[in-house]
N, CA, C and O atoms as a GROMACS GRO file, in nm:
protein
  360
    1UNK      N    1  -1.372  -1.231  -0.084
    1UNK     CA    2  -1.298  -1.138  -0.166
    1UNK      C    3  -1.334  -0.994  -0.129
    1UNK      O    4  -1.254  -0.910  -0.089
    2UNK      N    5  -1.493  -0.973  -0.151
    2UNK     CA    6  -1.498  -0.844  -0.092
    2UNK      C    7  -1.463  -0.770   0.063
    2UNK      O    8  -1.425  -0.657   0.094
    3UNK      N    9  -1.499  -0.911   0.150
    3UNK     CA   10  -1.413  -0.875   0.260
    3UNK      C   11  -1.285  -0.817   0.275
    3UNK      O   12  -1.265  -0.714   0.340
    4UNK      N   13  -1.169  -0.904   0.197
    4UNK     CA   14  -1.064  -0.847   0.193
    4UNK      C   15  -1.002  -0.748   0.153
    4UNK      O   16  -0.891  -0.703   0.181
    5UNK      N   17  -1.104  -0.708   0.066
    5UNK     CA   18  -1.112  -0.550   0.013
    5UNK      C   19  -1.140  -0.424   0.099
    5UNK      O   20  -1.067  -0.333   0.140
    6UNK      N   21  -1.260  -0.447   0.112
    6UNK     CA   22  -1.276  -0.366   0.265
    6UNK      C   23  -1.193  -0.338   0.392
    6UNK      O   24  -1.176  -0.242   0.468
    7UNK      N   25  -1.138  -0.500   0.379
    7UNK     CA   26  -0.997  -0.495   0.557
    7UNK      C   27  -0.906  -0.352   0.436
    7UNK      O   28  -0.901  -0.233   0.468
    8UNK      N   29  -0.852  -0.404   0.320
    8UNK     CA   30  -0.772  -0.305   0.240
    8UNK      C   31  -0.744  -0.154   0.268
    8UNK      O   32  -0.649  -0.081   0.298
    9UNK      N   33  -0.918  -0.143   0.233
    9UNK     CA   34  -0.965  -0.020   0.195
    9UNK      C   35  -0.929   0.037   0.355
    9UNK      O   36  -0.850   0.130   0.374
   10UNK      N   37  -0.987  -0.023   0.448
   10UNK     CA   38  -0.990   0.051   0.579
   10UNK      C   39  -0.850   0.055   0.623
   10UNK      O   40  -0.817   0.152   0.691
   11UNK      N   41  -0.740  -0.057   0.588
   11UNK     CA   42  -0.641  -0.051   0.629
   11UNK      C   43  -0.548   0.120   0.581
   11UNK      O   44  -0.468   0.204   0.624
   12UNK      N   45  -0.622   0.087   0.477
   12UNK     CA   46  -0.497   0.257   0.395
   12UNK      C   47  -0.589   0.345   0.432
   12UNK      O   48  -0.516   0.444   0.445
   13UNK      N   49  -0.691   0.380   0.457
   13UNK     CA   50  -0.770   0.475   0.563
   13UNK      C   51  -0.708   0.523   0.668
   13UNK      O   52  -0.692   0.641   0.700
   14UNK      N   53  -0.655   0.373   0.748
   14UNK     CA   54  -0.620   0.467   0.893
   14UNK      C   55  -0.457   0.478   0.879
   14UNK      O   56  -0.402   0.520   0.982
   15UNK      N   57  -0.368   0.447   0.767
   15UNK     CA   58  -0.259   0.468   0.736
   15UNK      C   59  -0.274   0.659   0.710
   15UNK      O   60  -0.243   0.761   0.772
   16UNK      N   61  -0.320   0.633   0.620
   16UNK     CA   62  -0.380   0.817   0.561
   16UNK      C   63  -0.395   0.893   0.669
   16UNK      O   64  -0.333   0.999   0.670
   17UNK      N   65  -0.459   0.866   0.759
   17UNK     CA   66  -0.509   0.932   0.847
   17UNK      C   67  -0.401   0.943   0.986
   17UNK      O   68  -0.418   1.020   1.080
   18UNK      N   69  -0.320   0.874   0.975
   18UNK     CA   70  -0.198   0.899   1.073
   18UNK      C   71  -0.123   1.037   1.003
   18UNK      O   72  -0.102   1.151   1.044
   19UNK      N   73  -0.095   0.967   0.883
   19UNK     CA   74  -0.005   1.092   0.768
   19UNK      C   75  -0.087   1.218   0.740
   19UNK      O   76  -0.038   1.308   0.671
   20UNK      N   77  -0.242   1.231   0.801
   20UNK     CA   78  -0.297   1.361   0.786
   20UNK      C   79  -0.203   1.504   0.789
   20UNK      O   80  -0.252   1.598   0.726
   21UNK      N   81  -0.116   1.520   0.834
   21UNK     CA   82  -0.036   1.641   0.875
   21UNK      C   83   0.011   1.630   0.707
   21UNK      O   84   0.074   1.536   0.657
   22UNK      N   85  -0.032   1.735   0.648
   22UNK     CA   86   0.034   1.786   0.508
   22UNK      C   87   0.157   1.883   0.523
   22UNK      O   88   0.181   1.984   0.588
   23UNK      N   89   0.209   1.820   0.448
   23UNK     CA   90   0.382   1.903   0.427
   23UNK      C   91   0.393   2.020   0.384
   23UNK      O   92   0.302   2.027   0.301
   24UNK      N   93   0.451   2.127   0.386
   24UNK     CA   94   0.435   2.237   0.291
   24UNK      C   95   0.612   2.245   0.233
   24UNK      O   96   0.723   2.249   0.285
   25UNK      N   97   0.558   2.244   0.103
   25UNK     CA   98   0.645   2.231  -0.008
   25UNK      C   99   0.756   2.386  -0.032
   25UNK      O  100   0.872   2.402  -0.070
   26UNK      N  101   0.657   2.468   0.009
   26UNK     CA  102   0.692   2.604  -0.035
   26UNK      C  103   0.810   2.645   0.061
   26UNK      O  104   0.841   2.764   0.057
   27UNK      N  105   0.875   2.568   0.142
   27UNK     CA  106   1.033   2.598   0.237
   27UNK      C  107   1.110   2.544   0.154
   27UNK      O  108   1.227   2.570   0.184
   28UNK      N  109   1.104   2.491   0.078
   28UNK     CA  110   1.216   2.406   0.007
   28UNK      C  111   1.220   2.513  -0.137
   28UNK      O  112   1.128   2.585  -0.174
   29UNK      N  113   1.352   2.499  -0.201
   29UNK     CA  114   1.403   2.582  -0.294
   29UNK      C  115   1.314   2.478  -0.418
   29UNK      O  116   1.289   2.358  -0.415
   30UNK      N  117   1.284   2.571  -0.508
   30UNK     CA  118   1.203   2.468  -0.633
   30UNK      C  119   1.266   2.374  -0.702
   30UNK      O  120   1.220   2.271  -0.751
   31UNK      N  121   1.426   2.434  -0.704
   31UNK     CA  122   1.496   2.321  -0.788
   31UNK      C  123   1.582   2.191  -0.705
   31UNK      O  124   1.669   2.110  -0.738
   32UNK      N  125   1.519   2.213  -0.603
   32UNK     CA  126   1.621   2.130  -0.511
   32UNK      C  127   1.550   1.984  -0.518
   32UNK      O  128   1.457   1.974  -0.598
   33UNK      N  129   1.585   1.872  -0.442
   33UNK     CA  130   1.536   1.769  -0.435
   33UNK      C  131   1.449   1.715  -0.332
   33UNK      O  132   1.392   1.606  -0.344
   34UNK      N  133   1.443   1.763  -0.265
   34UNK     CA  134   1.374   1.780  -0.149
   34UNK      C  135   1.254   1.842  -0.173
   34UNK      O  136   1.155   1.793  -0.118
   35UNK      N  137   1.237   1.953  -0.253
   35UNK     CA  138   1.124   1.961  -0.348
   35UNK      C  139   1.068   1.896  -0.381
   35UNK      O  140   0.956   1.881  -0.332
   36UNK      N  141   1.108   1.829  -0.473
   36UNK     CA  142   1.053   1.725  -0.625
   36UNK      C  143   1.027   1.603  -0.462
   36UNK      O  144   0.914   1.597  -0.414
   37UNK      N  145   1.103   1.549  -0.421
   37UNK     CA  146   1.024   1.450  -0.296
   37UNK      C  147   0.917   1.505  -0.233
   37UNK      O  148   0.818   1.433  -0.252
   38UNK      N  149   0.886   1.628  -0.148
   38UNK     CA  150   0.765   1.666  -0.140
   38UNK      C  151   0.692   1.628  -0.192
   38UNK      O  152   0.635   1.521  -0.175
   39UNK      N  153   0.670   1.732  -0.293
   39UNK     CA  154   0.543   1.691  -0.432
   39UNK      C  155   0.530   1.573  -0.462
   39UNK      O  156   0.412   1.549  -0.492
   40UNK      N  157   0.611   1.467  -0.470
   40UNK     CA  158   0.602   1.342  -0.519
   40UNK      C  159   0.484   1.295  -0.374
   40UNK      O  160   0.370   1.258  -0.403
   41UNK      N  161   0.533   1.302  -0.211
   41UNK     CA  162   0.442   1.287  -0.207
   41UNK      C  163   0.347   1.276  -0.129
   41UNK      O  164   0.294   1.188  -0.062
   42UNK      N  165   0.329   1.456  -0.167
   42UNK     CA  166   0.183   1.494  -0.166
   42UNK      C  167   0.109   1.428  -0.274
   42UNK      O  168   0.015   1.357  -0.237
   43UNK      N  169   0.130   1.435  -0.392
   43UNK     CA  170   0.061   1.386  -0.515
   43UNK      C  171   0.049   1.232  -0.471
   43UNK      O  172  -0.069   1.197  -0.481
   44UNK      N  173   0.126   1.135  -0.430
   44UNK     CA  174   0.102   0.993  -0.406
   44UNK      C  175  -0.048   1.063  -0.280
   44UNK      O  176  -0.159   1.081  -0.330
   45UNK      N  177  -0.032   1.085  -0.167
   45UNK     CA  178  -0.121   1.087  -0.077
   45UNK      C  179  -0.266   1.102  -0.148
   45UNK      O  180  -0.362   1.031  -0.115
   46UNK      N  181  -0.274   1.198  -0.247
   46UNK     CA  182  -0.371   1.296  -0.296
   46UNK      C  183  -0.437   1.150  -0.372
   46UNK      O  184  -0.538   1.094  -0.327
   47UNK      N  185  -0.369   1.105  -0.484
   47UNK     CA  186  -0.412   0.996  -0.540
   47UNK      C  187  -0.429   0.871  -0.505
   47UNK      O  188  -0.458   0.781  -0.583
   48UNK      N  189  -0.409   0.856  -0.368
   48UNK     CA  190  -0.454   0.721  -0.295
   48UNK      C  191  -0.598   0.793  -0.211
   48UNK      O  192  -0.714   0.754  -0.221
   49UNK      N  193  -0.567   0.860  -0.162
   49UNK     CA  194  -0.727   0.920  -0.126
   49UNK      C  195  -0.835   0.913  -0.234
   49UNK      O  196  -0.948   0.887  -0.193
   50UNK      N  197  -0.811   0.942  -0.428
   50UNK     CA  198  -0.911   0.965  -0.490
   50UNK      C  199  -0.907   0.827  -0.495
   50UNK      O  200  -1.023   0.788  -0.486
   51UNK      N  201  -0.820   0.722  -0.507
   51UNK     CA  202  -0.858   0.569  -0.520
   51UNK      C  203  -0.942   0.495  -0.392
   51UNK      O  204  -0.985   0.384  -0.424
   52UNK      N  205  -0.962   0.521  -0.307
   52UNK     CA  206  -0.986   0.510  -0.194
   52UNK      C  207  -1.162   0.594  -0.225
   52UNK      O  208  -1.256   0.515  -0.217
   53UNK      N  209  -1.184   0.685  -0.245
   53UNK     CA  210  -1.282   0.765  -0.320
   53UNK      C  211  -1.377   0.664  -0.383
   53UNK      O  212  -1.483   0.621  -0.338
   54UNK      N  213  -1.312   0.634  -0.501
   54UNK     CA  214  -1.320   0.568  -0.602
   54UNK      C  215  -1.397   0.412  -0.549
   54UNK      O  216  -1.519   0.394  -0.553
   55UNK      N  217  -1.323   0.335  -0.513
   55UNK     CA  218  -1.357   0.227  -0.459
   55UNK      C  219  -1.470   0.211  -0.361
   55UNK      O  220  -1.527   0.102  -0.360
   56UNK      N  221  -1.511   0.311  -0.273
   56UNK     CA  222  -1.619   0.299  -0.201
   56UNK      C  223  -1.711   0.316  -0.319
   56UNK      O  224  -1.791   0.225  -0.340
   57UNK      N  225  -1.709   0.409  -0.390
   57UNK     CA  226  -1.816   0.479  -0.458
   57UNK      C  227  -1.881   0.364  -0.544
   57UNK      O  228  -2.003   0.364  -0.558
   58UNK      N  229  -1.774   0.226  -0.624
   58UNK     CA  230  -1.783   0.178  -0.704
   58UNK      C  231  -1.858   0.075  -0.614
   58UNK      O  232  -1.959   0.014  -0.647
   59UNK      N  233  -1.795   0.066  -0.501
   59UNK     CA  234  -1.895  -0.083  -0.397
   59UNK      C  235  -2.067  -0.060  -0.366
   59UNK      O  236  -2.157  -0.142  -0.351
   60UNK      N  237  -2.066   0.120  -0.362
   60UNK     CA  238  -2.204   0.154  -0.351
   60UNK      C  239  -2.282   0.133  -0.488
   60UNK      O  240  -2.399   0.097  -0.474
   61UNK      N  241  -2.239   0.148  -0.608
   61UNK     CA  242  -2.293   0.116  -0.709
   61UNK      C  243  -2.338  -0.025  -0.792
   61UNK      O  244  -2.418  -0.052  -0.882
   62UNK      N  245  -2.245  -0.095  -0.715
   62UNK     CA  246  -2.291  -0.275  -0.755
   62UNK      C  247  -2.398  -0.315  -0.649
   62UNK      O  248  -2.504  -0.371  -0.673
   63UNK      N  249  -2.348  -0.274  -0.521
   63UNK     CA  250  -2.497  -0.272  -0.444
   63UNK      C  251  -2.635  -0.235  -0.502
   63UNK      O  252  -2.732  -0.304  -0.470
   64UNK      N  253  -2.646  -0.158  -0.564
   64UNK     CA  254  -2.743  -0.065  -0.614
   64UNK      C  255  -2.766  -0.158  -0.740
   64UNK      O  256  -2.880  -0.198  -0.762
   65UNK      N  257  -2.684  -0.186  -0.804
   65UNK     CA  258  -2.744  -0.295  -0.936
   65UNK      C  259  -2.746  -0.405  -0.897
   65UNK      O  260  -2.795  -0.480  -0.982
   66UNK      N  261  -2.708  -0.468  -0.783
   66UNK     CA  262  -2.744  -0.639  -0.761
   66UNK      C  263  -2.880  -0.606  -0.697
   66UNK      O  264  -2.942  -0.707  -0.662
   67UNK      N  265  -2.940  -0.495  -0.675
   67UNK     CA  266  -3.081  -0.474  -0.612
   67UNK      C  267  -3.188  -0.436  -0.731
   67UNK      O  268  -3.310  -0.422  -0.730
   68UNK      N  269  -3.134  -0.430  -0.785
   68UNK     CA  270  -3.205  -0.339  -0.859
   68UNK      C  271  -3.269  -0.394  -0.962
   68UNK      O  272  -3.190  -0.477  -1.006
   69UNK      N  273  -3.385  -0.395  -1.040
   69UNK     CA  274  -3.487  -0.490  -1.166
   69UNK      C  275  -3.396  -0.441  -1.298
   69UNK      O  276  -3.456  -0.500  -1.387
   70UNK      N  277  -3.303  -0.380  -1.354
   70UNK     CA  278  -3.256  -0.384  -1.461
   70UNK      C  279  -3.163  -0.540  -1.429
   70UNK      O  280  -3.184  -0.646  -1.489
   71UNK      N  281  -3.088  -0.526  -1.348
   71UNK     CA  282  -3.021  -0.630  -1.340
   71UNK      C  283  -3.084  -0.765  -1.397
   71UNK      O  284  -3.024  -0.838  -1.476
   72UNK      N  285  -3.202  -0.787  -1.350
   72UNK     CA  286  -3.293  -0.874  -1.408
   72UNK      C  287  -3.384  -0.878  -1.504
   72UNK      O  288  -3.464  -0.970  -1.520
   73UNK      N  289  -3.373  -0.762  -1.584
   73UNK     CA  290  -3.406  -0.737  -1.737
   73UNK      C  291  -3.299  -0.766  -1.813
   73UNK      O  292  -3.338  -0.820  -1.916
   74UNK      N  293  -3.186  -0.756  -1.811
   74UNK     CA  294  -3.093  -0.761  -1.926
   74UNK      C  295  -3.038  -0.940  -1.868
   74UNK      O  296  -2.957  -1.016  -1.921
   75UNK      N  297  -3.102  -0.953  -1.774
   75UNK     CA  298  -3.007  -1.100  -1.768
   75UNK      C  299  -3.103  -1.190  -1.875
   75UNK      O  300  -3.060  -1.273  -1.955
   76UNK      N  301  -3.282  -1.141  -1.849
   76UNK     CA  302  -3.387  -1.210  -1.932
   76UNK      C  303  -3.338  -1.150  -2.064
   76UNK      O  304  -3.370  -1.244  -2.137
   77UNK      N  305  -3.295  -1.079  -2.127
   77UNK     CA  306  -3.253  -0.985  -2.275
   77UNK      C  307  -3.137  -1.076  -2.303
   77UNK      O  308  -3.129  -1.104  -2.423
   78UNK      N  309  -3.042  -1.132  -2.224
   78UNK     CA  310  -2.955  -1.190  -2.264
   78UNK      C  311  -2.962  -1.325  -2.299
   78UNK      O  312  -2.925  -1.384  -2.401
   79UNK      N  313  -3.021  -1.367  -2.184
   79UNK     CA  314  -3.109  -1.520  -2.220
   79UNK      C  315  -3.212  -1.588  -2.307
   79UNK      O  316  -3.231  -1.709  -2.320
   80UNK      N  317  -3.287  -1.468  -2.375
   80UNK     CA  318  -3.361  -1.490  -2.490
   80UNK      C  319  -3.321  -1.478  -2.635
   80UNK      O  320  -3.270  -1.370  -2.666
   81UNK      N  321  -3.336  -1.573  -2.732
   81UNK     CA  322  -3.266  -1.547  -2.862
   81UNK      C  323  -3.347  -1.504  -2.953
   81UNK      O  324  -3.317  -1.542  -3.066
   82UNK      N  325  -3.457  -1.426  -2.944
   82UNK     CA  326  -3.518  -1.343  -3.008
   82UNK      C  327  -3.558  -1.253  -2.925
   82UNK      O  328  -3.557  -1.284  -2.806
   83UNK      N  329  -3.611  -1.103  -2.966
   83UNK     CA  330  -3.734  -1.027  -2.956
   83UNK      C  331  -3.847  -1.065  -2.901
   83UNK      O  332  -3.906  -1.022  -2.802
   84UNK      N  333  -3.888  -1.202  -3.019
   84UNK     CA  334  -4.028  -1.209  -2.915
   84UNK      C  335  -4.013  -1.296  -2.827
   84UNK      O  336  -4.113  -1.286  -2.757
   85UNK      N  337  -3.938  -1.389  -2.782
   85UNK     CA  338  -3.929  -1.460  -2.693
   85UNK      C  339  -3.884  -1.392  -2.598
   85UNK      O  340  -3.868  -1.449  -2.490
   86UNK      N  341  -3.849  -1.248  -2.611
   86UNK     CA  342  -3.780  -1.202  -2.476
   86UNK      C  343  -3.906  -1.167  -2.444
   86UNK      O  344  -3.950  -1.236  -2.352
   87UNK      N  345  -3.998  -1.066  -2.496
   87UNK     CA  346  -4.185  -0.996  -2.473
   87UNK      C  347  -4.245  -1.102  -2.456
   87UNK      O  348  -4.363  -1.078  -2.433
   88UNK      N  349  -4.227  -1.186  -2.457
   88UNK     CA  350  -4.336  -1.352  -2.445
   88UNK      C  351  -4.252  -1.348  -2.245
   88UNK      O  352  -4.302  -1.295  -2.146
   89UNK      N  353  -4.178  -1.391  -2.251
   89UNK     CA  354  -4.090  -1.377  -2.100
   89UNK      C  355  -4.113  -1.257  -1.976
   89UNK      O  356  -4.130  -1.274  -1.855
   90UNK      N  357  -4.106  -1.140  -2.050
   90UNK     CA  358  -4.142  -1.018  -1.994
   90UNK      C  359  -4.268  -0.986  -1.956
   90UNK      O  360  -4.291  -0.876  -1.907
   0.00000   0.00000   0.00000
């Protein structure tokens, strides 16, 4: 699963990165339509980059808690049905 995420992630990477050349909006009349398509999308580009952002950032952070000793404090916190049986465990 996470594999296929990654092929994903890298796939719309090098999509993005073909479409690097940004449009400039400001030749087009404001009320025209050709406008409003611009902006539409620049704003799509802009917000697949912060998702793209997003998603690495979130893969570096489960890394970081499947390593990490809280992970294995709250699994013992969850598994104990008291207080003191959790400090008797701990």
């Amino acid at each position: 699963m996470i594999k296929i995420l990654v092929l994903l992630v890298s796939f719309f990477m090098a999509i993005n990165s073909l479409q690097a050349e940004e449009m400039d909006c400001s030749q087009f009349d404001k009320l025209s339509a050709k406008y409003v398509e611009c902006s539409a999308l620049q704003l799509k580009q802009k917000s697949n980059d912060l998702k793209n952002t997003t998603v690495k950032k979130i893969d570096e952070s489960k890394k970081k808690f499947e390593g990490s000793k809280l992970k294995e404090s709250l699994i013992k916190f969850k598994n104990s049905k008291t207080l003191t049986v959790f400090m008797e465990k701990y």
